[in-house]
C-alpha positions as CSV (number, residue, x, y, z in Angstrom):
1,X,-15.3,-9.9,-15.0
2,X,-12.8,-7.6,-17.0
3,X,-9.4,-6.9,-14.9
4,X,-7.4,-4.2,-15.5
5,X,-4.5,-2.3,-13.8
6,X,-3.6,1.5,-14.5
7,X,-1.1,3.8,-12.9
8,X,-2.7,6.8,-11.6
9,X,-3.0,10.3,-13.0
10,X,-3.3,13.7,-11.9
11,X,-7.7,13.8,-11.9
12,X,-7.9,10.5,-10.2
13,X,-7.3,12.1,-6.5
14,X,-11.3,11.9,-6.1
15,X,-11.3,8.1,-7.3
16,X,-8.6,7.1,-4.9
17,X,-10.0,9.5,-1.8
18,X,-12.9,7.3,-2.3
19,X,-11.3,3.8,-2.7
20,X,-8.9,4.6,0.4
21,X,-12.2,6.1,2.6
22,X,-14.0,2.9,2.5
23,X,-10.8,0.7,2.6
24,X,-8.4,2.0,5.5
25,X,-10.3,0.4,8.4
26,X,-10.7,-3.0,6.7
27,X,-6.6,-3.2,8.1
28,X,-7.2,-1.6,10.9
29,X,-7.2,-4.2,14.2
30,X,-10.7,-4.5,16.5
31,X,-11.4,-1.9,18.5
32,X,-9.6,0.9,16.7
33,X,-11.7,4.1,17.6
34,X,-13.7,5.2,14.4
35,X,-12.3,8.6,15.3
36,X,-9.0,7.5,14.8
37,X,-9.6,6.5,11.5
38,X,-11.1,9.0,10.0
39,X,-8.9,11.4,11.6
40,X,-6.0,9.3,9.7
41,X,-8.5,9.3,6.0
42,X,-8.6,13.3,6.9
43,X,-5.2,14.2,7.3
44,X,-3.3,11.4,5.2
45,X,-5.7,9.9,2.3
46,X,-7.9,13.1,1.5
47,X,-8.5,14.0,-2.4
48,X,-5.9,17.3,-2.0
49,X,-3.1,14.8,-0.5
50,X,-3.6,12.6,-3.1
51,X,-3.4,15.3,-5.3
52,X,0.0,15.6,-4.0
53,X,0.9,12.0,-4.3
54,X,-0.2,12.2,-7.8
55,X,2.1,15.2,-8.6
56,X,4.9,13.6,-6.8
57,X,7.6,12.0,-9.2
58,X,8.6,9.6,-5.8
59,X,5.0,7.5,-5.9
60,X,3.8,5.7,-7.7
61,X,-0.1,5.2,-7.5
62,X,-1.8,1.8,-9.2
63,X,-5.4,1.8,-9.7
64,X,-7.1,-1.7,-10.3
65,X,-10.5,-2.1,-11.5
66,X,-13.0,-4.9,-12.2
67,X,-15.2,-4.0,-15.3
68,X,-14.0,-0.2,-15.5
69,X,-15.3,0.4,-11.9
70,X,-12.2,1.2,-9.6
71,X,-11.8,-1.0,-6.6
72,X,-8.4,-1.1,-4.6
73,X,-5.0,1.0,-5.2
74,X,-1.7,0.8,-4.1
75,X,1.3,3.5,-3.3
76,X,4.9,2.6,-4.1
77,X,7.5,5.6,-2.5
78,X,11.1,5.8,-3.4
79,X,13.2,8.1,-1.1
80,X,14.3,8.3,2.4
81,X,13.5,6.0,5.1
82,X,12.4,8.1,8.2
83,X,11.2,5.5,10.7
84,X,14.1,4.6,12.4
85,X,12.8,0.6,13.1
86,X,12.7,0.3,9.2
87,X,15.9,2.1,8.8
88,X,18.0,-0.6,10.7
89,X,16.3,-3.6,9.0
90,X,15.3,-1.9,5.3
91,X,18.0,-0.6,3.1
92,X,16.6,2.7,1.6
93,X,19.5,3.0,-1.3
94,X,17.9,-0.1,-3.0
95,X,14.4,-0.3,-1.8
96,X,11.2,1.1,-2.3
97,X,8.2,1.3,-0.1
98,X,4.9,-0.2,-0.7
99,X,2.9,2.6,1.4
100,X,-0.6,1.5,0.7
101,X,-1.9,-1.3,-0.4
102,X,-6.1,-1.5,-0.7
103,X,-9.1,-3.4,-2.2
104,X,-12.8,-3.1,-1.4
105,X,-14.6,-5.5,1.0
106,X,-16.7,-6.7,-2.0
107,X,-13.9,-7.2,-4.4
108,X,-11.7,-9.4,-1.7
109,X,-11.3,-12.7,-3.2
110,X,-11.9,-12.0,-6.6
111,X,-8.5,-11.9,-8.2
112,X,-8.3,-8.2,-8.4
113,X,-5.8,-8.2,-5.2
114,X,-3.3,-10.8,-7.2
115,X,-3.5,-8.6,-10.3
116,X,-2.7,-5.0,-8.3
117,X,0.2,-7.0,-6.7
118,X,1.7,-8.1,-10.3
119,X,1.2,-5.0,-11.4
120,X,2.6,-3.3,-8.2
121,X,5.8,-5.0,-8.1
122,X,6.3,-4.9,-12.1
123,X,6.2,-1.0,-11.5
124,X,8.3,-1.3,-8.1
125,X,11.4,-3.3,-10.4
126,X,10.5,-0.7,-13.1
127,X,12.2,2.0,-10.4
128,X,15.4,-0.4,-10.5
129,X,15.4,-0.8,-6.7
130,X,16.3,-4.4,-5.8
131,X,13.5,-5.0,-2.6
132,X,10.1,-3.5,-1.4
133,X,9.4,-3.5,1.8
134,X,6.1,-2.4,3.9
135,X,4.3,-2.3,6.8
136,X,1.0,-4.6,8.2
137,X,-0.7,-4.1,11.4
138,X,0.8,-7.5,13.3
139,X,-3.3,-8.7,13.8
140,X,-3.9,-8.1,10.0
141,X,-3.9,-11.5,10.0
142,X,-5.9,-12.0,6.5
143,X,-3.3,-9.0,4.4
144,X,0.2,-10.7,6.2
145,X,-1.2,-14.4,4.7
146,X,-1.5,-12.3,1.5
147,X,1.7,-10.8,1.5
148,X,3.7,-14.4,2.3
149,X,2.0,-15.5,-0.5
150,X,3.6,-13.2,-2.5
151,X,7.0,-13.2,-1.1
152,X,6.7,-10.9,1.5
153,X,9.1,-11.9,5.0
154,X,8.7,-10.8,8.0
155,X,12.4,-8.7,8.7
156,X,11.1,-6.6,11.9
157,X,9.0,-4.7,13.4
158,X,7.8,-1.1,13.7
159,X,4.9,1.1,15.3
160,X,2.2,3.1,13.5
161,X,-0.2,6.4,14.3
162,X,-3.7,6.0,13.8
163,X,-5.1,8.9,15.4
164,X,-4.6,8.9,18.5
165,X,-3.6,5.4,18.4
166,X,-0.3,3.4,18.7
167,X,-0.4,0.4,16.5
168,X,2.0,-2.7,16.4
169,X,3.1,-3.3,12.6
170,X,5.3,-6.1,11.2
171,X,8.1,-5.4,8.6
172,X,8.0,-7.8,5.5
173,X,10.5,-7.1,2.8
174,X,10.7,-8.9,-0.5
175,X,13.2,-8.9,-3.6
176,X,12.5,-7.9,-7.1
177,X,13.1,-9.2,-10.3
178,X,13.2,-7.3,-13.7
179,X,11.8,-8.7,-16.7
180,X,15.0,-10.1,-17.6
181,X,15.1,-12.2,-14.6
């Protein structure tokens, strides 16, 4: 299996609509409504908002693919913190948000997770910010391993809408390195 990482162009909104339909309920805890979800792939991760995420010189899109067929993305945003939880633990003058962060079912354990991470952070450092920070749904218990392993902490705590749908989410903030590092 061939590997590869790209950043994401303006024509892959269709590709990454796709990706993030059949990936946003794998991180989603038991029992979350179906409605829920696809009431949060409508209004957040449809192919005209990526569109916009595409065109928007704050993100950063990564596509990673195993044998030229696309299987997992990720979302790095620069700009202002809004969530008030994140705000008091994050600083947003010298971090940068990893927003999304998906791989197919099929493709988990593969390596291609690992790869979208390197290439992730390289691009996150590339910004110049000095941490990245996200947010994992507290029972996500298989993506906060992941994120440990890659340097990841846990610095708080902060709630997310699903829906129609409160969900408990853990803050985990790592530094970056530049290549000179």
């Amino acid at each position: 299996m061939t590997i590869t990482t790209r950043h994401g162009v303006v024509g892959d909104e269709l590709v990454l609509h796709d990706i993030a339909a059949r990936t946003f309920g794998l991180a989603c805890p038991p029992g979350t409504e179906q409605a829920d979800i696809d009431a949060f792939i409508a209004t957040h991760l449809s192919a005209e908002r990526f569109a916009g995420y595409l065109a928007d010189p704050d993100r950063i899109l990564v596509i990673v693919s195993a044998d030229d067929q696309p299987a997992g993305y990720s979302m790095l945003v620069r700009g202002p913190i809004s969530d008030a939880d994140v705000a008091a633990v994050v600083d947003e003058k010298t971090s940068i948000e990893l927003s999304k962060f998906y791989l197919t079912r099929d493709r988990h354990g593969s390596g291609l997770a690992g790869a979208l991470m390197t290439e992730t952070l390289a691009a996150a450092a590339g910004t110049g910010a000095e941490t990245c920070w996200l947010g994992v749904n507290q029972q996500n218990v298989r993506a906060a391993k992941f994120y440990a392993k890659h340097g990841f902490e846990i610095v708080g705590v902060k709630r997310f809408l699903v829906g129609t749908e409160w969900h408990d989410d853990h803050i985990r903030q790592r530094t970056l390195f530049s290549a000179n590092d």
